[in-house]
N, C-alpha and C positions, 0 to 999 in steps of 0.2 A: 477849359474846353469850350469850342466856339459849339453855341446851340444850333440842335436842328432844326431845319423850316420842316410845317407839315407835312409837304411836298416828301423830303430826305425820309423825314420819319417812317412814312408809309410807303416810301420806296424799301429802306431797309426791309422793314414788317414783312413786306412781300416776300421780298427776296429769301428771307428767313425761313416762311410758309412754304414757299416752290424747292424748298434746300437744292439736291441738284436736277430739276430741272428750271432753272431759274436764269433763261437769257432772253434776248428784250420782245420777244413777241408773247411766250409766255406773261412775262411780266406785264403787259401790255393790258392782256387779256384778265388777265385778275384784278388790276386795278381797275379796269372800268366794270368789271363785277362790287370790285370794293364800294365803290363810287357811285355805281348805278349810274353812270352817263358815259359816254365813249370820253377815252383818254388816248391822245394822239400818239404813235411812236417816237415823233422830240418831244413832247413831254414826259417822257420816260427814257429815250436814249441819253440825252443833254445832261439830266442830273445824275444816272449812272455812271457815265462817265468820270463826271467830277469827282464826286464821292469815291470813285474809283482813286483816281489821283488823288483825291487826300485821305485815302490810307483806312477809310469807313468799309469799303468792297475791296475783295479780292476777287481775280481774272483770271480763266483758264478759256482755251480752248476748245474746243472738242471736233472730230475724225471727220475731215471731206467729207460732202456731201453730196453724189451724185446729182440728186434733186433739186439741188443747190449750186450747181453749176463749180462743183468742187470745193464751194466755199465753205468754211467753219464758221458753226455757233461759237459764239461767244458766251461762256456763260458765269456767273457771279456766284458770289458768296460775302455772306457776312461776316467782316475780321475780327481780331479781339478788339480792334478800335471801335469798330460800329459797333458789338455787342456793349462798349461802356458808353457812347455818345447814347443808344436807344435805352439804356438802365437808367443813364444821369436824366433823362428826358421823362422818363415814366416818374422817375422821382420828386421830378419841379413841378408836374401834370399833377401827382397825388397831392402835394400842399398846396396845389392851387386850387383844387376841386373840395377839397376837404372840408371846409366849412359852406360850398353852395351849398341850393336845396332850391326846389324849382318853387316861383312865387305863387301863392293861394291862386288859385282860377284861372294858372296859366296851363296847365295839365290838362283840365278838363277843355279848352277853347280849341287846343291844340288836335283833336280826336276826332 
C-alpha cells in the first residue's frame, strides 16, 4: 500500500471528524482550524479529488440548491481503503515515535 502524504492524512482525519457533513468548504474550514493558518480551497479540493479516484474517499451527491444556483454539494466519506491506508499510517507513525523523547532543555527553551 502506497503511503500517505501528510497532506492525505489529515485530509482523511477530517473528513472522518465532519462524517456527513464533509464537502470542500466544510473541510476547508476545519483544516485551517487544524492548522491554525488559512488553507486554500485547491489545497483541499485537488487532493480530495485524487484520493477520491484512488479508492481512499467515497462521493455522493447531495439535493439542488437554491442558494446555490441549483447546484449540489458534493460530499465525501471515508472508504474501507482510507480506513486501512490511515490504520497502516497510525501504525508506522507509532514505531517511528516510540523510542523519541524530546532532548534535555529543549522543553523548557520552547515555553
Amino acid at each position: 500500500m502506497k503511503l500517505l502524504s501528510r497532506t492525505e492524512e489529515l485530509l482523511l482525519l477530517t473528513v472522518w471528524k465532519l462524517q456527513e457533513d464533509a464537502y470542500s468548504l466544510t473541510i476547508q474550514e476545519a483544516m485551517s482550524r487544524l492548522l491554525d493558518k488559512p488553507v486554500s480551497i485547491g489545497a483541499v479540493y485537488v487532493p480530495l479529488e485524487r484520493m477520491a479516484k484512488q479508492g481512499l474517499l467515497e462521493t455522493h451527491e447531495g439535493a439542488p440548491e437554491d442558494r446555490r444556483g441549483g447546484r449540489r454539494k458534493r460530499f465525501y466519506r471515508v472508504s474501507a481503503k482510507g480506513h486501512a491506508a490511515l490504520a497502516a499510517i497510525d501504525a508506522i507513525q507509532k514505531r517511528a515515535w516510540a523510542t523519541w523523547s524530546m532532548p534535555a532543555g529543549i522543553a523548557e527553551k520552547r515555553s
